[in-house]
C-alpha positions as CSV (number, residue, x, y, z in Angstrom):
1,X,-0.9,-34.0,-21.1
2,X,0.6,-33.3,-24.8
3,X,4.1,-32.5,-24.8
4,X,3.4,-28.5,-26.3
5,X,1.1,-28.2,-23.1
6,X,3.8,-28.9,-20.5
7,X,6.3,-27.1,-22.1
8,X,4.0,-24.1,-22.2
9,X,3.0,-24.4,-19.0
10,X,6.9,-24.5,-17.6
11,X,6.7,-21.2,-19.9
12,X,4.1,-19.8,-17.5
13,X,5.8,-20.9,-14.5
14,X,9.4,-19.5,-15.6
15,X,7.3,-16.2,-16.3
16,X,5.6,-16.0,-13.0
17,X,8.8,-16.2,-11.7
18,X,10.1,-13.7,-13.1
19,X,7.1,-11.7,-12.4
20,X,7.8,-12.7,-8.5
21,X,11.2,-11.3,-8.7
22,X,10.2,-8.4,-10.4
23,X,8.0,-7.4,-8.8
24,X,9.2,-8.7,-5.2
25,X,12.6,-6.2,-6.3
26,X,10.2,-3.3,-6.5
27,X,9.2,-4.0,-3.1
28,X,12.1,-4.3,-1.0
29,X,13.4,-1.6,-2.8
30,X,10.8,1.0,-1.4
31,X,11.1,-0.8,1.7
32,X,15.1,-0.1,2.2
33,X,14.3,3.9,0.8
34,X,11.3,4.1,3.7
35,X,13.9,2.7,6.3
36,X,16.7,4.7,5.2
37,X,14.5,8.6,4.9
38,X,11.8,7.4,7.6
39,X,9.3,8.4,5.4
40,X,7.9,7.1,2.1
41,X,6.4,9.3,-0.8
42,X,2.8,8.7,-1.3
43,X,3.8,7.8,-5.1
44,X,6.1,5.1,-3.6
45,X,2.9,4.0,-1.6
46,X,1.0,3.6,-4.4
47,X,3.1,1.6,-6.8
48,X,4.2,-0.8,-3.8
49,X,0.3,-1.3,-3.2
50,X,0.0,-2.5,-6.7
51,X,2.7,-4.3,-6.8
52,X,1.6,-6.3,-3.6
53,X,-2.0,-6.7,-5.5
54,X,0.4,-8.3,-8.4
55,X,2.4,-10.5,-6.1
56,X,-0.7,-12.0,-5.1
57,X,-2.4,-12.2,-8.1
58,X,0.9,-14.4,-9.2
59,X,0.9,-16.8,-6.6
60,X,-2.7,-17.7,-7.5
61,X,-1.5,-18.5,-11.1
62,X,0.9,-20.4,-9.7
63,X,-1.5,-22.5,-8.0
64,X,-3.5,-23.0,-11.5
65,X,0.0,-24.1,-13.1
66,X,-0.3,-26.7,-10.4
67,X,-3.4,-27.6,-10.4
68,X,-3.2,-28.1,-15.0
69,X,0.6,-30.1,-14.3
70,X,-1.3,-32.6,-11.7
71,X,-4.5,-32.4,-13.7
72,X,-6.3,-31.7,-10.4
73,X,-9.9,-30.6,-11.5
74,X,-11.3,-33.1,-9.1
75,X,-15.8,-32.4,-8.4
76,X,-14.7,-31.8,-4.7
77,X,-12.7,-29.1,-4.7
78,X,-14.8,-27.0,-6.9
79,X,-16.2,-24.7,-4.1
80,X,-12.4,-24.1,-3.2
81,X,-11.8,-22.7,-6.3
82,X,-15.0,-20.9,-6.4
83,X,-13.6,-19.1,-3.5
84,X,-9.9,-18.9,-4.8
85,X,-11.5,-17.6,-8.3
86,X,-13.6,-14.4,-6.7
87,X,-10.8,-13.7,-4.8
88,X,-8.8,-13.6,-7.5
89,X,-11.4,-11.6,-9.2
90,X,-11.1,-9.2,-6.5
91,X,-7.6,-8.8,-6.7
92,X,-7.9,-8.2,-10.6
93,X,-10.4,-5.7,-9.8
94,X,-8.3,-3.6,-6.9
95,X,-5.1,-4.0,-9.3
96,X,-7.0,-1.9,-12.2
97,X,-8.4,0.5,-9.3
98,X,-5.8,1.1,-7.8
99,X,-3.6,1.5,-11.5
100,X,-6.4,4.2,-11.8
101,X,-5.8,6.1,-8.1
102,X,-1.9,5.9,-9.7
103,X,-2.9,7.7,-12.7
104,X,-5.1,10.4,-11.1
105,X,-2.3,11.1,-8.4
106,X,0.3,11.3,-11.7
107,X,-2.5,13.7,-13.6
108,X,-3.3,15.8,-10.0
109,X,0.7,16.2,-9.4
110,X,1.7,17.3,-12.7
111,X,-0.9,19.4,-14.7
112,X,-1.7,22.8,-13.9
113,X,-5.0,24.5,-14.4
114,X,-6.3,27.6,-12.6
115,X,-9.7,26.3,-11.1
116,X,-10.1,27.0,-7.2
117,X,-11.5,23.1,-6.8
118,X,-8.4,21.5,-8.6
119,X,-5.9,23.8,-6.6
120,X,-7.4,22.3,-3.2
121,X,-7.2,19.0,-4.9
122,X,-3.7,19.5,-5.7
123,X,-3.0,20.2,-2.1
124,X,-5.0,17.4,-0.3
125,X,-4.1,14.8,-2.8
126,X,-1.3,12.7,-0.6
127,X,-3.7,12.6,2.4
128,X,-6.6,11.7,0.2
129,X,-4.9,8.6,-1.3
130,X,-4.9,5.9,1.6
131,X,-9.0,7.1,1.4
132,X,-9.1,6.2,-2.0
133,X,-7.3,3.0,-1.7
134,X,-9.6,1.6,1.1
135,X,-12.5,3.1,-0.8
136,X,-11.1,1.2,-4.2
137,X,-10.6,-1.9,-2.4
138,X,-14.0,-2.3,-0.9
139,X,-15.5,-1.6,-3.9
140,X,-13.5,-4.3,-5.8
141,X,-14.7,-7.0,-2.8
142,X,-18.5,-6.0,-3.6
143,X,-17.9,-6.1,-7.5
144,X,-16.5,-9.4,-7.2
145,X,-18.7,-11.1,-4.9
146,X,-21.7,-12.3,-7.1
147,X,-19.0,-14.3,-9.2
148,X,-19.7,-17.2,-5.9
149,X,-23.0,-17.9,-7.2
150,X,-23.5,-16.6,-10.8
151,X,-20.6,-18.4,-12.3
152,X,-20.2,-21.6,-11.5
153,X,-22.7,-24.7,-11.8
154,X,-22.2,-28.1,-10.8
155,X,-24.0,-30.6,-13.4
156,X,-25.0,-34.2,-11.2
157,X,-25.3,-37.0,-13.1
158,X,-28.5,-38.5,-13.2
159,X,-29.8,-35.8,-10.4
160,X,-27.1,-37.7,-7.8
161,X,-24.2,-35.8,-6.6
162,X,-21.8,-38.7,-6.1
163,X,-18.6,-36.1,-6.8
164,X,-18.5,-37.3,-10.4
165,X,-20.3,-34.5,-11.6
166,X,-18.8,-31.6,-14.1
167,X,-18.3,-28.2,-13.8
168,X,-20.1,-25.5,-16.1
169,X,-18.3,-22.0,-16.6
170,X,-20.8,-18.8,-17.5
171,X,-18.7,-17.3,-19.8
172,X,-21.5,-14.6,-20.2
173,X,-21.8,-14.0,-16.6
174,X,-18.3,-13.8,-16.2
175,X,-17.8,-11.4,-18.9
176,X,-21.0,-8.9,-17.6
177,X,-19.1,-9.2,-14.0
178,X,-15.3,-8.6,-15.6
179,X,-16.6,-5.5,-17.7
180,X,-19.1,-3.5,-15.1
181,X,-16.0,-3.9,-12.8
182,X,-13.6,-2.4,-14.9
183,X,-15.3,-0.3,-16.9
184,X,-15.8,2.8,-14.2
185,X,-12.0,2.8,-13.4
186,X,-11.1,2.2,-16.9
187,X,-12.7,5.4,-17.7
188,X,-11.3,7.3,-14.9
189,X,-7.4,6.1,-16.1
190,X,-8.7,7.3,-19.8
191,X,-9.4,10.7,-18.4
192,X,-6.7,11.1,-16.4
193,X,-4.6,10.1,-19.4
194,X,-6.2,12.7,-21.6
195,X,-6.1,15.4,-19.1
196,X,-2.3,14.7,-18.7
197,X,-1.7,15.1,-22.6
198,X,-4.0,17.7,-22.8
199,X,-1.9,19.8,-20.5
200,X,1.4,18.5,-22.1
201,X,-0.1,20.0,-25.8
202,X,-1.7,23.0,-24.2
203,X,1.9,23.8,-22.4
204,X,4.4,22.5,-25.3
205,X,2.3,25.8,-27.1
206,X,3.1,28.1,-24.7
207,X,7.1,27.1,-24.8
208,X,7.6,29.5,-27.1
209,X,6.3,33.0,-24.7
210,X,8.7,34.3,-22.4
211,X,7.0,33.7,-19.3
212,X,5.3,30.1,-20.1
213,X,6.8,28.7,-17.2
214,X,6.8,25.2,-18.3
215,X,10.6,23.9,-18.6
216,X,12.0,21.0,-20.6
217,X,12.5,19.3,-17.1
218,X,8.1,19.4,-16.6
219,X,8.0,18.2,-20.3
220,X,10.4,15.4,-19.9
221,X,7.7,14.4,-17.1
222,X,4.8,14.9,-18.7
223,X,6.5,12.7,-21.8
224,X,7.8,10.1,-19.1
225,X,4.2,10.2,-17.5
226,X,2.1,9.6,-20.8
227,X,5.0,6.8,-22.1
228,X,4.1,4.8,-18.7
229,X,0.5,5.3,-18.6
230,X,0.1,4.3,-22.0
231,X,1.9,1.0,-21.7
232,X,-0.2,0.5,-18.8
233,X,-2.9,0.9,-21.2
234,X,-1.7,-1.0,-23.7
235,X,-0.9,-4.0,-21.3
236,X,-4.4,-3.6,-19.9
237,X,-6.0,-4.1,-22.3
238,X,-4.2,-7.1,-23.3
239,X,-5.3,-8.2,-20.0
240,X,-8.3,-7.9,-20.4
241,X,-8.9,-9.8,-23.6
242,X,-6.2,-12.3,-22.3
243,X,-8.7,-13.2,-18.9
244,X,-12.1,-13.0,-21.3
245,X,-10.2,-15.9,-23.3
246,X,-9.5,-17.6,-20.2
247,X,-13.2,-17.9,-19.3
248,X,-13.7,-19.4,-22.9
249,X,-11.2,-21.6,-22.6
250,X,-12.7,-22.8,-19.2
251,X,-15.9,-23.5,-20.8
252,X,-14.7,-25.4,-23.8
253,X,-11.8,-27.0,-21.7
254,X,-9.3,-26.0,-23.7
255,X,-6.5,-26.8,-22.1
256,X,-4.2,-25.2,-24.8
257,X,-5.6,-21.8,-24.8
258,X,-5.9,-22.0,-21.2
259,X,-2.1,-22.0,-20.6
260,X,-1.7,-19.3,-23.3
261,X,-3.7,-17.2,-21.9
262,X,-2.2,-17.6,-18.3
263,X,1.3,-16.6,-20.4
264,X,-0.4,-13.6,-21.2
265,X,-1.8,-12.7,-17.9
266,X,1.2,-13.0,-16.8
267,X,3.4,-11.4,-19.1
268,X,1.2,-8.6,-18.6
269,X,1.9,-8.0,-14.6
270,X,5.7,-8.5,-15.2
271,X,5.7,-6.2,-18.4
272,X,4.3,-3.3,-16.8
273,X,6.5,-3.4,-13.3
274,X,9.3,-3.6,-15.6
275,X,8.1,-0.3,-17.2
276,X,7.7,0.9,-13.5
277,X,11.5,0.5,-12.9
278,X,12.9,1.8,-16.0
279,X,10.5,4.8,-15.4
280,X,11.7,5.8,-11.3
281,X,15.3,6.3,-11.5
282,X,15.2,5.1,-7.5
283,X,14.1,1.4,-9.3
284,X,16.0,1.3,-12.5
285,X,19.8,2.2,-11.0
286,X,19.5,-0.7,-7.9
287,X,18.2,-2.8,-10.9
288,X,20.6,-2.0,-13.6
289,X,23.2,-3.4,-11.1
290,X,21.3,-6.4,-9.6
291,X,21.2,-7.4,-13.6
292,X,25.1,-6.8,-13.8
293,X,25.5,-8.5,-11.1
294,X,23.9,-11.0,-11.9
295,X,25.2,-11.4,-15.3
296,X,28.7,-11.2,-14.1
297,X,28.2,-14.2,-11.7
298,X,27.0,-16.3,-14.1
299,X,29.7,-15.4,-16.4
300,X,32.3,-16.0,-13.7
301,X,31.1,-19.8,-13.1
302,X,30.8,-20.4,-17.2
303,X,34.9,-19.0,-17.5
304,X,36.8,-22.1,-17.1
């Protein structure tokens, strides 16, 4: 392996860890406010779902660091990592569903519009989420399963499969099964995006009548709303063309621009929780003093 490669891929692994604590803070953070109130707020359900989703999704990474450092990309463990890549597939797909069920609940909670149906919504919403996160997730399993056979191809050599044979990637495939599994819930987070802004424009109008009812404390949410959901966007995308590379890069073996684009992935999940902390003010104070903590310790051992 050439020297840029391993120092890229101790990139990756410095950024999935990062990613781990990140996203590992977010958890036990939600986990000491549900012990302390003996409850826990459906939106604190819903980003800790995601975040698990993200945890996951970064130990399999891991894995492929491992597997590119040892150069492990032996014939026999191919249908292992047929397996490991679906399920990974199926993670991807429940993380974007379930970034979508986030940005409905966000659209639901704050607009207001005077329609009987969206009223009901309003008030069923928290007891309709767990639904729509069992519903998401099944759905993700089912989109993913026909990347075990439509992906992968084993190539014997001279019609004799001694375990020297090589491994073929569909790129196509993969790309038809990446984009009609994300397209539905990529439209539903575009919606919900527009509805959100929609209101914010339609309200911000009305701030100047007496009896608007819309304070700056609801526009400082909508704003914070939209600023988080766009980066989410933003990042998804980047995601998105990051993991399409990733299949490329698999089919030309391109070891290169396969570690690049596992920085990217990457980057992406850590990126976004970050945004996710500095957005909840629950996340961001605990984390604000973790960091100055931890920047005081490590100053403390450097003073002589």
């Amino acid at each position: 392996m050439y020297t840029e490669e391993l120092v890229l891929l101790y990139v990756t692994f410095l950024t999935v860890i990062i990613g781990l604590l990140i996203n590992g803070f977010i958890v036990i953070v939600n986990l000491l406010w549900w012990i302390k109130r003996q409850t826990i707020q459906t939106i604190d359900v819903l980003i800790t779902g995601l975040v698990l989703v993200r945890i996951v999704l970064l130990s399999i990474y891991t894995q492929d660091i491992f597997y590119l450092i040892s150069g492990w990309y032996l014939i026999k463990f191919v249908a292992i990592n047929e397996y490991v890549f679906t399920f990974t597939v199926c993670m991807n797909f429940c993380s974007l569903w379930w970034g979508s069920v986030l940005c409905v609940f966000y659209c639901v909670k704050i607009t207001t519009y005077n329609n009987r149906l969206f009223m009901r919504l309003k008030m069923n919403i928290s007891k309709l989420v767990p639904w729509l996160l069992l519903i998401s997730l099944v759905i993700s399993f089912l989109s993913s399963l026909p990347c075990r056979w439509v992906i992968f191809s084993i190539h014997v050599v001279n019609g004799i499969d001694n375990g020297n044979g090589t491994m073929e990637t569909n790129v196509v495939n993969m790309f038809l099964i990446n984009f009609a599994g994300s397209i539905i819930p990529f439209m539903i987070f575009c919606v919900s995006i527009y509805r959100i802004i929609l209101s914010l424009l339609r309200h911000t109008r009305n701030m100047s009548g007496r009896d608007s009812g819309f304070s700056d404390a609801q526009r400082d949410v909508h704003l914070s709303v939209i600023r988080n959901m766009i980066s989410f966007l933003l990042f998804n995308a980047l995601y998105f063309v990051a993991y399409i590379m990733y299949a490329i890069s698999l089919h030309l073996k391109i070891t290169l621009l396969n570690i690049v684009c596992n920085i990217c992935m990457c980057s992406y999940i850590s990126l976004h929780s970050i945004s996710f902390i500095m957005s909840n003010q629950e996340l961001k104070m605990p984390f604000l003093v973790v960091l100055s903590c931890t920047w005081l310790e490590s100053f403390k051992e450097q003073t002589p």
